[in-house]
DOTOR-920375 format. One line per 8 residues: number of its first residue (from 1); for each residue x, y, z of C-alpha. Coordinates in nm, 2 decimals. Layout:
DOTOR-920375
NUM) X/Y/Z | ...
//
This chain:
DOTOR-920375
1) -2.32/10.08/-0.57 | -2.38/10.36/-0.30 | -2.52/10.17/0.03 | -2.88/10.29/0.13 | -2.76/10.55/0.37 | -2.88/10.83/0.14 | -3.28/10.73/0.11 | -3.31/10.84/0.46
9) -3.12/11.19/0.36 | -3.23/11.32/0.00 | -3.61/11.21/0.03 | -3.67/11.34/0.45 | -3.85/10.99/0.36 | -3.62/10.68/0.43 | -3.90/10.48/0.23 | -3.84/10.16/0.06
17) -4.07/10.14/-0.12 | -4.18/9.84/-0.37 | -4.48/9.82/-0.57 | -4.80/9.88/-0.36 | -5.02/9.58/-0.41 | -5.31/9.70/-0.27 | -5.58/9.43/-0.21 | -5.89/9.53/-0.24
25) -5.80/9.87/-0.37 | -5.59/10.03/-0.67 | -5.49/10.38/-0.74 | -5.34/10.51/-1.04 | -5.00/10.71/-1.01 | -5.09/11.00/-1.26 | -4.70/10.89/-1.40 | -4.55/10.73/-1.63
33) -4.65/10.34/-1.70 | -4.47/10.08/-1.77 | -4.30/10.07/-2.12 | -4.31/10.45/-2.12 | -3.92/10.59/-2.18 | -3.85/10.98/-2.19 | -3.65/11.10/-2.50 | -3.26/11.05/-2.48
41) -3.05/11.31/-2.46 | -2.98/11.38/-2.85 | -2.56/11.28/-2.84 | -2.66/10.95/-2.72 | -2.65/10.72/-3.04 | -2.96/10.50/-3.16 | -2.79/10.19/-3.09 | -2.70/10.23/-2.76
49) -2.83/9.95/-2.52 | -3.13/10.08/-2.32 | -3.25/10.03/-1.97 | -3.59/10.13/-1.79 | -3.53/10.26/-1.43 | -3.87/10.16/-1.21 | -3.88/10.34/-0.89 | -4.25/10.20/-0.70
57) -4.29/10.01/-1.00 | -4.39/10.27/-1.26 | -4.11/10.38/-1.50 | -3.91/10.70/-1.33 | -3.58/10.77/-1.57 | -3.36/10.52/-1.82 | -3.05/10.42/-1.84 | -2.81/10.40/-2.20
65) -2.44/10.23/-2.23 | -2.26/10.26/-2.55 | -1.88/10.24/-2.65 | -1.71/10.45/-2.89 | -1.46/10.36/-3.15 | -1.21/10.46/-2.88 | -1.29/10.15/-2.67 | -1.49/10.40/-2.38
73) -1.76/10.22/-2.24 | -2.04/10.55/-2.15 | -2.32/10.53/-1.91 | -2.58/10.78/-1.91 | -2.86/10.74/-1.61 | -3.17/10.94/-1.50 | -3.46/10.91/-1.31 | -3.67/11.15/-1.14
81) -3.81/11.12/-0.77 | -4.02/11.43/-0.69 | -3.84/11.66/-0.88 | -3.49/11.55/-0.78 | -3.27/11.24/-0.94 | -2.96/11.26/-1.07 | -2.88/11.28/-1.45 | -2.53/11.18/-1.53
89) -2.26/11.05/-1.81 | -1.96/10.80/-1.67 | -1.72/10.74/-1.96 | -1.47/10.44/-1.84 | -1.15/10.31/-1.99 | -1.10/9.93/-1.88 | -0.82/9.73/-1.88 | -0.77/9.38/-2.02
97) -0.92/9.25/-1.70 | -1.24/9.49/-1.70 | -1.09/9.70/-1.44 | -1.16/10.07/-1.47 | -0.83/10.29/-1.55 | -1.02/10.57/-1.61 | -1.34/10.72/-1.49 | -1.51/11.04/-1.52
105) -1.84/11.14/-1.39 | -2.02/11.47/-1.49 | -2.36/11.60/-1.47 | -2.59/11.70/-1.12 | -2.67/11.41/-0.82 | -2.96/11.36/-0.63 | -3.06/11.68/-0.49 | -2.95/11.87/-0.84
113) -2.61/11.95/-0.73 | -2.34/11.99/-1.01 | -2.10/11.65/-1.04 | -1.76/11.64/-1.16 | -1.56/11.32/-1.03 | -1.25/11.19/-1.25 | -1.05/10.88/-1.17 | -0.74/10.80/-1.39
121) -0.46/10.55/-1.32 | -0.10/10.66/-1.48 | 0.21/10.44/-1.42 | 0.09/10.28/-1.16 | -0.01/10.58/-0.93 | -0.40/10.61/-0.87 | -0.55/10.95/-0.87 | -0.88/11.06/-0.79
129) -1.12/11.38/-0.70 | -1.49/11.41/-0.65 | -1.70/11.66/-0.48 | -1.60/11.57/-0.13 | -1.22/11.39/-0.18 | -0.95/11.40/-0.37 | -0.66/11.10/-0.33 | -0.36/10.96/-0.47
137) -0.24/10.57/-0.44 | 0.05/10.37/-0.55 | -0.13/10.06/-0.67 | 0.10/9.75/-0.60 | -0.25/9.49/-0.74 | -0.54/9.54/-0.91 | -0.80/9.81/-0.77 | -1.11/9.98/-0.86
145) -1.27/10.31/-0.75 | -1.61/10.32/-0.61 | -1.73/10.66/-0.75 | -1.96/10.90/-0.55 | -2.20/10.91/-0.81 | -2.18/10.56/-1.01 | -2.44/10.48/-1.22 | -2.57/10.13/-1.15
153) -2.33/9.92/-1.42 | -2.09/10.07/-1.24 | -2.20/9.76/-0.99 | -2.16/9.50/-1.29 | -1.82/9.61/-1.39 | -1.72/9.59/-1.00 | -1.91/9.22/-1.01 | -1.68/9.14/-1.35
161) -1.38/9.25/-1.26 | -1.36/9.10/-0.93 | -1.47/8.75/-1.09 | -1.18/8.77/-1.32 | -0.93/8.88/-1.01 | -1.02/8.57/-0.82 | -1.37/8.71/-0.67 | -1.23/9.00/-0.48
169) -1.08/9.32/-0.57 | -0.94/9.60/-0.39 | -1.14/9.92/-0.37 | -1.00/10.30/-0.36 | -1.01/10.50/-0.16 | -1.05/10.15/0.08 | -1.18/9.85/0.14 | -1.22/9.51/-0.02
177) -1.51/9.40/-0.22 | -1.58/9.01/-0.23 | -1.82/8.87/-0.51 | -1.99/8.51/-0.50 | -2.26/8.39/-0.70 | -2.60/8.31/-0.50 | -2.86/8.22/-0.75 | -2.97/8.21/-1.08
185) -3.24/8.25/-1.33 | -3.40/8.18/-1.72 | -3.61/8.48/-1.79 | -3.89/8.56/-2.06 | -3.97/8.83/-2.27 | -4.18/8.81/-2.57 | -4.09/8.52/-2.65 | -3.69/8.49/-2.58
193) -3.53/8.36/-2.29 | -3.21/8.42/-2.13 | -3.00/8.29/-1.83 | -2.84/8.54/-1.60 | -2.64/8.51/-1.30 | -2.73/8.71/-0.92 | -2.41/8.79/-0.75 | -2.39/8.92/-0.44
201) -2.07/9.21/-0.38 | -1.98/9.24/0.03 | -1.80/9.52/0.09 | -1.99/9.83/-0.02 | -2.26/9.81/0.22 | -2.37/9.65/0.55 | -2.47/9.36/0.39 | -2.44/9.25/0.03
209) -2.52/9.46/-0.30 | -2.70/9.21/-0.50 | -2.63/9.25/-0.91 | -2.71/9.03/-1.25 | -2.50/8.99/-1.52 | -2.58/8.76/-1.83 | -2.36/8.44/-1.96 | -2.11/8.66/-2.06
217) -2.02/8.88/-1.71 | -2.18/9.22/-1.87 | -2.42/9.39/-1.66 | -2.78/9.29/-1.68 | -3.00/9.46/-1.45 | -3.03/9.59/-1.08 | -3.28/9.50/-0.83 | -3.45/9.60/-0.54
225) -3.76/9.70/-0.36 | -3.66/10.03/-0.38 | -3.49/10.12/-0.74 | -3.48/9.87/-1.06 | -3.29/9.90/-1.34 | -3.33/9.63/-1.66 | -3.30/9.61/-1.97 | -3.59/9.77/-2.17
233) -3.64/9.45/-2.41 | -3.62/9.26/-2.05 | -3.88/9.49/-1.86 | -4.13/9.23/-1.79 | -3.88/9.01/-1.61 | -3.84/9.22/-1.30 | -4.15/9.05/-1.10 | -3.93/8.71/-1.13
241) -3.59/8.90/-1.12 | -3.71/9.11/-0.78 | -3.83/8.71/-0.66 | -3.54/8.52/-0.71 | -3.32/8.83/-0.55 | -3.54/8.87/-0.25 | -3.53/8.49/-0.19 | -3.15/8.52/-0.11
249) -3.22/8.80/0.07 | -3.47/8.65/0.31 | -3.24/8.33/0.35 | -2.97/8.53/0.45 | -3.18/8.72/0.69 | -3.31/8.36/0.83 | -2.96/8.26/0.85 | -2.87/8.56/1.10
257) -3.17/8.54/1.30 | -3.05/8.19/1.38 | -2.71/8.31/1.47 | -2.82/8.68/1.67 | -3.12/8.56/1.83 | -3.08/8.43/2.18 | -3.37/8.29/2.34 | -3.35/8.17/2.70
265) -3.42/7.86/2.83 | -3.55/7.99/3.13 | -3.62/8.32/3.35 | -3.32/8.61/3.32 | -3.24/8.79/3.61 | -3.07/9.17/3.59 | -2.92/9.20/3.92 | -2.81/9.51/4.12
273) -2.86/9.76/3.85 | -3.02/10.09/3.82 | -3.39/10.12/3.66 | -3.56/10.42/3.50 | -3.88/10.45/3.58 | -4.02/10.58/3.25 | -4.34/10.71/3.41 | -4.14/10.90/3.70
281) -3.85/10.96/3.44 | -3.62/10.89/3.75 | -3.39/10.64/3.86 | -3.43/10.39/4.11 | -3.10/10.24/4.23 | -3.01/9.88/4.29 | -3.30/9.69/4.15 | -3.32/9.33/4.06
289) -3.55/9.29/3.72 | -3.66/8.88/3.64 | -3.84/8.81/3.31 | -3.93/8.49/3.16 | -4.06/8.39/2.81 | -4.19/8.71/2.66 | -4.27/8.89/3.02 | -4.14/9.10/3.33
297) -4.19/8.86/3.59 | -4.10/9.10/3.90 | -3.93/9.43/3.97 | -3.78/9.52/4.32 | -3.50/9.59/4.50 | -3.16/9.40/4.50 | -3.12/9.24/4.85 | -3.51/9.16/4.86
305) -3.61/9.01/4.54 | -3.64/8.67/4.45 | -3.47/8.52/4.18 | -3.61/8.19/4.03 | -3.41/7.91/4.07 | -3.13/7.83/3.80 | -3.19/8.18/3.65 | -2.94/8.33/3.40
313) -2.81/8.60/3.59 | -2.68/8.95/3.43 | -2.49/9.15/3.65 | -2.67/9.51/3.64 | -2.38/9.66/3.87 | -2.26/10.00/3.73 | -2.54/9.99/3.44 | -2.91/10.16/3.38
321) -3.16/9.93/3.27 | -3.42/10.14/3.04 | -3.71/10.05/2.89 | -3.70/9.94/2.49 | -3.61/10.25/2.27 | -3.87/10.38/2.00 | -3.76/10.52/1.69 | -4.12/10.74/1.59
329) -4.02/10.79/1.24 | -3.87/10.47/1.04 | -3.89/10.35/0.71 | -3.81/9.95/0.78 | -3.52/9.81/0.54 | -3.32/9.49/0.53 | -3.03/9.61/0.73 | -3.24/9.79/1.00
337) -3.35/9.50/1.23 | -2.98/9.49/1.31 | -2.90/9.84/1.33 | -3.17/9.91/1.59 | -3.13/9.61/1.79 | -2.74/9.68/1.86 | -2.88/10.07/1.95 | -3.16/9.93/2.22
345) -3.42/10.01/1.95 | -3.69/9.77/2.00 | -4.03/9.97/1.85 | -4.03/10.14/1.56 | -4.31/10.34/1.37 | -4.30/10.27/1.02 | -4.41/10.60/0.83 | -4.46/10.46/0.50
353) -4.36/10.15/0.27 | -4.49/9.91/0.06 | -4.72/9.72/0.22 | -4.66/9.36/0.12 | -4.32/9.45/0.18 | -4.35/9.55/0.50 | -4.63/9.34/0.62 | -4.37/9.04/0.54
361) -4.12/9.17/0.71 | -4.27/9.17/1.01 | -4.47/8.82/1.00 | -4.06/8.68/0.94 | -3.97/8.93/1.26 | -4.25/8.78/1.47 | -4.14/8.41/1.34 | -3.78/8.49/1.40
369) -3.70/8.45/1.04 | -3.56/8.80/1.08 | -3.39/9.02/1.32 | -3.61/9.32/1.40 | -3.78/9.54/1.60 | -4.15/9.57/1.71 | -4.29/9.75/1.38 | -4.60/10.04/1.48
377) -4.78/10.04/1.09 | -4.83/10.38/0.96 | -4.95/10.42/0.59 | -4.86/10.70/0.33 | -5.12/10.84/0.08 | -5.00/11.09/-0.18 | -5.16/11.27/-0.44 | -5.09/11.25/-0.83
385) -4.83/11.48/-0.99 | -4.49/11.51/-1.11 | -4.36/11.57/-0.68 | -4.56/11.30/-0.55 | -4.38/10.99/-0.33 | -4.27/10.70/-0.42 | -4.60/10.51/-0.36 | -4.91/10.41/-0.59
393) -5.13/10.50/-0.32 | -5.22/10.79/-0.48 | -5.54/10.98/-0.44 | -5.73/11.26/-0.62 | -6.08/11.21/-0.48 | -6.25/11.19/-0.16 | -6.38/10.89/-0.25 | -6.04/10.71/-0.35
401) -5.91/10.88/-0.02 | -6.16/10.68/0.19 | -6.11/10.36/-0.01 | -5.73/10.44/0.07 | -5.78/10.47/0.44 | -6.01/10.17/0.46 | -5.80/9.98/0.32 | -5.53/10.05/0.55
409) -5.72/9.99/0.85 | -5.86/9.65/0.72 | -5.46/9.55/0.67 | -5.39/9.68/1.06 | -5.22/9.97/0.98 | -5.34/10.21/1.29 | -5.22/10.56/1.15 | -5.27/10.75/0.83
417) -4.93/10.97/0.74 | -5.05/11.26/0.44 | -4.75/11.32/0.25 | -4.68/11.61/0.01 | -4.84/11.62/-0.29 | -5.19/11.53/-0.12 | -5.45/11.78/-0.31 | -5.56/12.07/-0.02
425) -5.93/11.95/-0.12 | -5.89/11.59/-0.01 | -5.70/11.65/0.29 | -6.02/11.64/0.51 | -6.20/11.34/0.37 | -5.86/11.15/0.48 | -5.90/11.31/0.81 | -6.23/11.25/0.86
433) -6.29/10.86/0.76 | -5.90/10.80/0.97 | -6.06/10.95/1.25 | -6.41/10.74/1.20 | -6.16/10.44/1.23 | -6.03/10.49/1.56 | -5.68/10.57/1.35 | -5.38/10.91/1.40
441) -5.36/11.12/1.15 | -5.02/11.29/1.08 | -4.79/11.41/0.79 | -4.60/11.65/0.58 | -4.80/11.98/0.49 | -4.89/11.90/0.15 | -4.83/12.21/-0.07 | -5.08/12.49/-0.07
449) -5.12/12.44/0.30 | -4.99/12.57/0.59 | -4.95/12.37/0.94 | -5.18/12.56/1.11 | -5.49/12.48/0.84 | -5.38/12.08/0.92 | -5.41/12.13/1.30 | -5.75/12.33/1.22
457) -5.87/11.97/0.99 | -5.73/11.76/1.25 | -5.41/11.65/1.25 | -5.30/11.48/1.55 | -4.96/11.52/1.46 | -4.71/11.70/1.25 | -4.36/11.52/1.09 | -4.05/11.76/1.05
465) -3.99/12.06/1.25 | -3.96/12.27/0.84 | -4.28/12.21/0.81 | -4.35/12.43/1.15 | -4.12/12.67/0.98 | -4.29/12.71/0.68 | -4.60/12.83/0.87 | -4.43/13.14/0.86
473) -4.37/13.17/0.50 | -4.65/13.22/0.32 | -4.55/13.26/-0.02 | -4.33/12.93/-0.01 | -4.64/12.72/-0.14 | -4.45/12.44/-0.34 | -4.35/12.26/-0.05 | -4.37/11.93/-0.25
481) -4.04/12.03/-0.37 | -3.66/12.11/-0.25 | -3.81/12.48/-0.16 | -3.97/12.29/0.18 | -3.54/12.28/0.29 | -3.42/12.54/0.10 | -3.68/12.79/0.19 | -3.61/12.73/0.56
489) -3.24/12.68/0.52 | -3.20/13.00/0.37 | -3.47/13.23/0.60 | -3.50/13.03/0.92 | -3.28/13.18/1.10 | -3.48/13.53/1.09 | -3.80/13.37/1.23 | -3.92/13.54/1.54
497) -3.97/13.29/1.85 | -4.18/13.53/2.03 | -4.36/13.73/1.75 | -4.74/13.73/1.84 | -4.79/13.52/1.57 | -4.56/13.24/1.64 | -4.68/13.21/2.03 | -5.03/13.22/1.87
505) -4.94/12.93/1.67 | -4.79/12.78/1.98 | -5.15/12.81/2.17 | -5.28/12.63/1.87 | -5.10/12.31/1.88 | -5.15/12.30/2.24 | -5.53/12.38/2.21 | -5.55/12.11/1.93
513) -5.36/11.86/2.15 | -5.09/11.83/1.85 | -4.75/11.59/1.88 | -4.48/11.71/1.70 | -4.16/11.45/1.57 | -3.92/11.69/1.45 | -3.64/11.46/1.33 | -3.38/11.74/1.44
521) -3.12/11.53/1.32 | -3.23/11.53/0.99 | -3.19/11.88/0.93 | -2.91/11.91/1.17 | -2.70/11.70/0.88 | -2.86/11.94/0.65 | -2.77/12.24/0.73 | -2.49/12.26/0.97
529) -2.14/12.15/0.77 | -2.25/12.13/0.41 | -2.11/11.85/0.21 | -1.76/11.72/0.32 | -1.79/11.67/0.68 | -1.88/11.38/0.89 | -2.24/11.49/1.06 | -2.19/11.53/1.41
537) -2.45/11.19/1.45 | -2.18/11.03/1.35 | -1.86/11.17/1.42 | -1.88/10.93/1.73 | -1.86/10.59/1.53 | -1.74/10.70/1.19 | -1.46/10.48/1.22 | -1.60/10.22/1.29
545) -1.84/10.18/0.98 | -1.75/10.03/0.69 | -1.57/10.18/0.43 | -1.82/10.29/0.21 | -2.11/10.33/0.45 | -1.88/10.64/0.59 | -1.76/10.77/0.25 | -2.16/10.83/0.20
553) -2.17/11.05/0.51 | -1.95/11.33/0.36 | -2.28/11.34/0.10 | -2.55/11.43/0.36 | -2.51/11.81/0.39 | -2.72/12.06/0.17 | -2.49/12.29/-0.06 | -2.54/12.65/0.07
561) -2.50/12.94/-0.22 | -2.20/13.13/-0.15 | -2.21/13.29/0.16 | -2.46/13.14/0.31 | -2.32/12.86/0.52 | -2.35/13.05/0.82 | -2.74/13.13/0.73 | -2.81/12.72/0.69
569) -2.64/12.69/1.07 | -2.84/12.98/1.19 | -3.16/12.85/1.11 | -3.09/12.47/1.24 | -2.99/12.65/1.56 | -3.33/12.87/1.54 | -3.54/12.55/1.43 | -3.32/12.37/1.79
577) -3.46/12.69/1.96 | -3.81/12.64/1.82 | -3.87/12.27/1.93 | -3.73/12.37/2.29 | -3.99/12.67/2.32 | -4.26/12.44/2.23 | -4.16/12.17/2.49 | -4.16/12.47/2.76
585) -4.49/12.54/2.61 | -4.64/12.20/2.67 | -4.64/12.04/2.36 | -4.52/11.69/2.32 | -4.24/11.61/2.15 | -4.09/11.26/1.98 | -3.81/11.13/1.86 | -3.78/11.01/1.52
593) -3.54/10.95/1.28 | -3.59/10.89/0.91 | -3.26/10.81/0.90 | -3.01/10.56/0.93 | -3.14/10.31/1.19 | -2.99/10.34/1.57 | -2.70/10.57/1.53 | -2.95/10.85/1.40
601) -3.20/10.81/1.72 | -2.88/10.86/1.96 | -2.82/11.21/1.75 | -3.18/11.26/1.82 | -3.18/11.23/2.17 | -2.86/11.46/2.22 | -3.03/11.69/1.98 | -3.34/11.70/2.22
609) -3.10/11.78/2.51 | -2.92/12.05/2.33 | -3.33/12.20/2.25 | -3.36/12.25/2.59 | -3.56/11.91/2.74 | -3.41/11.75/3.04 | -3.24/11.39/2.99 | -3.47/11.23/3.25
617) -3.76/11.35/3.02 | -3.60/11.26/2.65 | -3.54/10.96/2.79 | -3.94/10.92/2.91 | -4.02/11.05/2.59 | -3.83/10.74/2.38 | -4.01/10.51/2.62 | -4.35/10.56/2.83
625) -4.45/10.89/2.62 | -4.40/10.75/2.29 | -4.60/10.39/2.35 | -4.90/10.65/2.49 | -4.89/10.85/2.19 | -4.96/10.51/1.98 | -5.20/10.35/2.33 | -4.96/10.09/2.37
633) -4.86/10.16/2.74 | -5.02/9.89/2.83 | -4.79/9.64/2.71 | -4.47/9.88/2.63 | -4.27/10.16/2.75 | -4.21/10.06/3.10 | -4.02/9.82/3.31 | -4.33/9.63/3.57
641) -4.45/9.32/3.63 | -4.65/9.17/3.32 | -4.53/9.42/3.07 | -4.32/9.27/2.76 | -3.97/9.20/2.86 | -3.81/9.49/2.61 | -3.52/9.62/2.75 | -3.18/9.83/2.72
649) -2.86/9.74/2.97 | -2.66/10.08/2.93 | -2.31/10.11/3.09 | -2.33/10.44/3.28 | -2.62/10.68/3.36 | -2.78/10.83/3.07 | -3.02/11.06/3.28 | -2.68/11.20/3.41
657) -2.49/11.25/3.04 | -2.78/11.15/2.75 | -2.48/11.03/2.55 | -2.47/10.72/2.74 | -2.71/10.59/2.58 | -2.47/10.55/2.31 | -2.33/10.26/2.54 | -2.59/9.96/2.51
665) -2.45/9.60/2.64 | -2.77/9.41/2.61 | -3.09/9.43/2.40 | -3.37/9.24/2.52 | -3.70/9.23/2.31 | -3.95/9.01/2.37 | -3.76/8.81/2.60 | -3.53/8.74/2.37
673) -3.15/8.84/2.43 | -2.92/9.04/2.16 | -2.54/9.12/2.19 | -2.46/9.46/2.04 | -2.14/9.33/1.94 | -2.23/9.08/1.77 | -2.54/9.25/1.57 | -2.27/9.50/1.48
681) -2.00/9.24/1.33 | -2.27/9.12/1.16 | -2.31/9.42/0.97 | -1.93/9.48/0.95 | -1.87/9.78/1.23 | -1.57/9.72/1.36 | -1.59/9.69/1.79 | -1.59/9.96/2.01
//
């Protein structure tokens, strides 16, 4: 039931991944295959219903509901993803309608922390308490509580309940969800068919939560590209399930690209307004800018440029017109198109995903079937083991690595990102054949390595300023695991800027001509509040995301150990320190995300500011630099003549407060035209 906010957070890898389908090509994921369950835990009775949980398409954790004598419906649910995943118990009481009275969740989240949420109603007066909140409500109609840490049924009972009150319900501690039924299916299994029912739930998210429940309203399975659960007798029915849900999906999306999308029917003029000139990172005052079709047309001052005749005019007065925003670090999803749009994101670089995914995405984007951005193609290789990513490209070879790369440059892809698990000994074969290919090379450290032995093999970049960190911690070598934040969290703030072997590091990234993407805000969210506070990314527009979407934000932060709070803020403000030293230094720096879309690239750029780096240059960094770094400055980054009409109308000067930027009035993207405001009803954030 929890939107996908957290991805982004838990993994430092936003990735939605689905199953790789690999033309050409096929690793094995050294996991579990399909129809492989772990044990139960031993209290969980033999007749209890089971599910499979698929994460990437190989089997990662189960799921088991069973109801006692005393009428308590219990849901136990695991899965593992790199050595974190929750494992927990919900026990639920119902009432005649299927609405929860009573609700408790125990056991450890995501990231292994210890869960204890409880949710009872008693004569009428709500009560509940989780990690992060504790409320009381006097319910005057039916209401259900949206735990913290819900177990996917969770969703069907929500789905149920609603059905029963009319198709919506009231949700604690707010909001409404709203339930319609979008599609069904007959599935298959050995023989057996069955018809279930996709519902879609608005309310929890930024755009629906999809669920299926059988003839009788009980929960049947959940499905997505990212995380499946179904039942085990069922598991061969996800490829058709997974269709028949992404089909809705898609026509929705085609639906609001009809709606968002405004192409002109001529040339647009921007008149009187203030340009940055990404290559000069300066402002030029009271310019007039005319596009047409998919291309700056001309660029010149107010009083002397011509506009076309029976041009759309935008009045620029009192506004900076930037180039289109890049986001260096994304992970593409269904709700991001919007997201970025409405924040002047027009590029971003996608740092790994499924492919098929992914590739469709943006052939709907480019057909306006969909509302995106520009998508860069970066591809992920791991290597096998109980860490590794989310992805069945999976090498343990040099020769698989090869075939890996190849194949990624024969789909387009025009970067290889080395992710954590990668074995030490194939890390150069990948670094070698990318290279042969004309293609980046960039990553995590993979454990057993340090960043300086990448930058020595040929890395042209390095992802996550921890990783530069952990350099200097040399017996922190399972950096496949939580230890990569923890480690840093907890001893960062000791590191020595100017020790003699941190400014010898610094000449080696410069010497080896190495970009760094840092994704401050990441760890910024991390470290600095802990759990229970709104991140300061999003302090700025908390109330004006939807319910749920900001209840998640109070998740973000990393528990400290007693004590230690002050530690985890020291070394964020040491690792702010670090990247603002290097900049001085020379090295380049980007800005990327792995986060959620557009609000999280605004964070970045303060963050940037806050390092040290001057506005005029963060901003020529999100523009000009960033389309260089991936030699796409010919056709991006700048606002000339003949470039691609991609373009931010902010109200105010962000060169004179960064946060500006915050203030976008108009998207352009390949000469297309995209109202903030509306993108952002759209995905239910309430105006400015």
């Amino acid at each position: 039931m929890r939107s996908q906010l957290s991805r982004g957070f838990v993994g430092v890898l936003a990735c939605v991944f689905a199953p790789v389908l690999l033309t050409g090509a096929c690793f094995d994921s050294g996991g579990a295959q399909a129809g492989e369950l772990p044990a139960l835990p031993a209290d969980i009775p033999s007749t209890a219903q089971r599910y499979v949980v698929m994460l990437v398409g190989g089997v990662a954790g189960e799921q088991a509901s069973w109801t006692t004598p005393d009428g308590a419906l219990h849901i136990f649910f695991e899965y593992n993803d790199r050595g974190r995943g929750p494992a927990t118990t919900s026990v639920f009481h119902l009432d005649a309608s299927g609405v929860p009275v009573a609700e408790s969740v125990t056991g450890n989240n995501y990231l292994k922390t210890a869960v204890d949420e409880n949710y009872t109603v008693t004569s009428g007066e709500a009560h509940w308490q989780n990690e992060y909140e504790h409320g009381t409500r006097t319910l005057t109609s039916p209401a259900m509580y949206v735990a913290m840490d819900p177990s996917p049924v969770e969703t069907g009972l929500l789905a149920a309940a609603a059905l029963h009150h009319g198709g919506h319900l009231a949700l604690l501690p707010e909001g409404e969800a709203h339930v319609a039924r979008v599609s069904d299916l007959v599935v298959e299994s050995a023989g057996r068919k069955k018809h279930v029912v996709l519902y879609a739930i608005s309310g929890l998210d930024y755009s629906p939560t999809y669920v299926w429940l059988d003839d009788q309203g009980a929960f049947f399975a959940s499905v997505s590209d990212w995380l499946s659960v179904v039942p085990e007798a069922w598991q061969s029915a996800l490829p058709s399930l997974r269709s028949a849900r992404n089909a809705v999906v898609e026509a929705r999306s085609a639906q609001l690209a009809h709606t968002l999308i405004h192409r002109p029917s001529g040339p647009v003029a921007i008149t009187h307004v203030d340009l940055f000139d990404a290559p000069n990172a300066a402002i030029v005052h009271d310019q007039t800018v005319v596009f047409e079709g998919n291309r700056i047309r001309s660029v010149g001052p107010a009083g002397s440029a011509a506009i076309p005749p029976g041009a759309q005019i935008v009045d620029g007065r009192g506004k900076t017109l930037l180039p289109g925003l890049w986001d260096m670090h994304a992970h593409v999803s269904d709700n991001d198109g919007l997201l970025n749009l409405a924040a002047g994101v027009t590029t971003v670089r996608d740092l790994a995903n499924d492919i098929d995914t992914l590739l469709a995405r943006r052939r709907r984007i480019e057909n306006l079937q969909e509302v995106g951005t520009r998508i860069v193609l970066a591809g992920v290789i791991d290597g096998p083991g109980p860490y590794h990513g989310p992805t069945k490209v999976l090498v343990s070879t040099d020769e698989q690595a090869r075939a890996a790369v190849d194949n990624y440059k024969r789909l387009g892809y025009v970067q290889i990102k080395i992710y954590s698990s990668v074995p030490p000994a194939v890390v150069p074969a990948i670094i070698q054949e990318a290279h042969r290919l004309g293609m980046r090379v960039s990553g995590h450290i993979p454990a057993e390595m340090y960043a300086d032995q990448c930058v020595e093999l040929g890395y042209n970049e390095i992802q996550h300023a921890n990783f530069l960190m952990l350099n200097f911690m040399r017996d922190v070598k399972d950096t496949n695991t939580r230890s990569r934040f923890v480690a840093v969290a907890q001893r960062g703030a000791s590191l020595d800027l100017q020790s003699p072997a941190m400014q010898s590091f610094v000449q080696l990234l410069l010497a080896h001509h190495i970009d760094l993407d840092p994704t401050l805000d990441v760890f910024e969210d991390m470290y600095m509040q802990g759990p229970g506070a709104i991140p300061p990314a999003f302090q700025p527009v908390a109330d004006r995301l939807p319910p749920q979407v900001r209840r998640e934000l109070l998740s973000m932060g990393l528990a400290a150990p007693p004590g230690m709070q002050e530690t985890y803020r020291r070394s964020f403000l040491n690792m702010l320190a670090m990247i603002g030293m290097m900049y001085r230094a020379g090295i380049p720096i980007e800005d990327g995300t792995d986060e959620m879309p557009g609000f999280s690239l605004y964070r970045e750029l303060e963050l940037d500011v806050k390092a040290g780096l001057p506005p005029n240059r963060v901003l020529q960094d999100a523009t000009i630099n960033a389309a260089r770094i991936m030699s796409m400055d010919g056709e991006l980054g700048s606002i000339a003549p003949g470039k691609l009409a991609d373009l931010d109308l902010i109200a105010g000067d962000p060169v004179a407060n960064i946060s500006n930027v915050r203030n976008v009035v108009l998207t352009v993207k390949d000469g297309n035209l995209y109202d903030p405001a509306e993108l952002d009803a759209a995905l239910g954030i309430a105006p400015k």
